[in-house]
C-alpha positions as CSV (number, residue, x, y, z in Angstrom):
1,X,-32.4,74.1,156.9
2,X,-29.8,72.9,154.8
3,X,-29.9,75.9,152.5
4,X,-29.4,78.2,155.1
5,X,-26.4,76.9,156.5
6,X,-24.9,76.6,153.3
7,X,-25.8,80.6,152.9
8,X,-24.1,80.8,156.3
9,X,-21.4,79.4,155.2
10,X,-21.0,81.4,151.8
11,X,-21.5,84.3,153.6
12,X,-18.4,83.4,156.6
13,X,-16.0,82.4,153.3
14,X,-16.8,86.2,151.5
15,X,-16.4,87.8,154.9
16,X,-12.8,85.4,155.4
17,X,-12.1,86.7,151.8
18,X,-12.4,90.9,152.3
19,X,-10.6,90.5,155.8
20,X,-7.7,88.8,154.3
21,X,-7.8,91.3,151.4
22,X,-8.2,93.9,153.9
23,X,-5.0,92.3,155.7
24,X,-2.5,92.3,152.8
25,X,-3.4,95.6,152.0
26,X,-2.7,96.8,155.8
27,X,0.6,95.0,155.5
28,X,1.4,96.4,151.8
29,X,0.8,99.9,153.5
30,X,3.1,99.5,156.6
31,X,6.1,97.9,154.3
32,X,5.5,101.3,152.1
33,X,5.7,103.1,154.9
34,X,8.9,101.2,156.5
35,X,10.6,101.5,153.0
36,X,10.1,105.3,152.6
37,X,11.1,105.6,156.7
38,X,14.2,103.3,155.6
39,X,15.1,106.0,152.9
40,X,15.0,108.9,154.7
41,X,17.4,107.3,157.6
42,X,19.8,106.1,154.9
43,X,20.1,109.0,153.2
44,X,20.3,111.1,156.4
45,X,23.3,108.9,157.4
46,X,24.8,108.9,154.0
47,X,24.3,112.9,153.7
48,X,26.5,113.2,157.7
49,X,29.4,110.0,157.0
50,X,31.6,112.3,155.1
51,X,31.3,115.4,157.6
52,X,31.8,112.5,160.4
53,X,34.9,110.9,158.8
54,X,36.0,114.9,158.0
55,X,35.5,115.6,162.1
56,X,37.3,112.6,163.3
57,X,40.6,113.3,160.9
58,X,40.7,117.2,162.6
59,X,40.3,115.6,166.0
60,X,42.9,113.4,166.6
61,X,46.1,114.6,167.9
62,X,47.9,116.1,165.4
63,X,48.3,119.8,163.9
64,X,45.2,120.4,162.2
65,X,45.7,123.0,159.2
66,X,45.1,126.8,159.8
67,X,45.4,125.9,163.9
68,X,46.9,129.5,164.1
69,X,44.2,131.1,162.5
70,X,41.5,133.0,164.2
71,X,38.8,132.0,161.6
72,X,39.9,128.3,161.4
73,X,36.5,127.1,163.0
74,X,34.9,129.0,160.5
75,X,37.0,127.8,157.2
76,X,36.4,124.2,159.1
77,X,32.7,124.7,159.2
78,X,32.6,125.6,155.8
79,X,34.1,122.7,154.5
80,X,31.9,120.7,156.1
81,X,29.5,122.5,154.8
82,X,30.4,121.8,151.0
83,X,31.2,118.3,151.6
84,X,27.3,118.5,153.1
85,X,26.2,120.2,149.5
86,X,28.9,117.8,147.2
87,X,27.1,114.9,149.0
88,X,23.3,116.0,148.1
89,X,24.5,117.3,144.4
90,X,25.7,113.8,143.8
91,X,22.6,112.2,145.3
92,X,19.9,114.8,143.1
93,X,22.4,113.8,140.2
94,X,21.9,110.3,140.6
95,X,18.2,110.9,141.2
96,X,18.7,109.0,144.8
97,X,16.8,112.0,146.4
């Protein structure tokens, strides 16, 4: 009698064991997970801060450079577009991506 409930009992401790193994891998897993989400949001917002602050300079109410010119949304667009590419070069430089 008493050997079996000691087996019983061995055998609840190894099953307590592998479920809490099994647990703080789950949870390793998830932060892994979280972290690489976490990257992807921060660089995201990184990449679009410079073409925000850019936007919000030409939109307040002052003259904005080449106003007179019928390609000005274009030459605007464009430089939003290489402050876009400036901003990834320097993050592949820095190995951040």
């Amino acid at each position: 009698m008493i050997g079996t409930n000691i087996r019983v009992w061995n055998s609840l401790e190894s099953s307590k064991e592998t479920i809490e193994s099994l647990e703080a891998t789950n949870n390793s897993l998830l932060s892994n997970k979280l972290d690489m989400t976490m990257k992807v949001l921060t660089i995201f917002s990184a990449i679009l801060l410079p073409l925000t602050v850019y936007s919000n300079i030409m939109s307040m109410s002052t003259n904005i450079p080449l106003h007179n010119n019928e390609n000005a949304f274009w030459i605007h667009v464009s430089i939003m577009l290489a402050i876009a590419l400036f901003t990834v070069l320097i993050f592949k430089v820095r190995k951040w991506l």
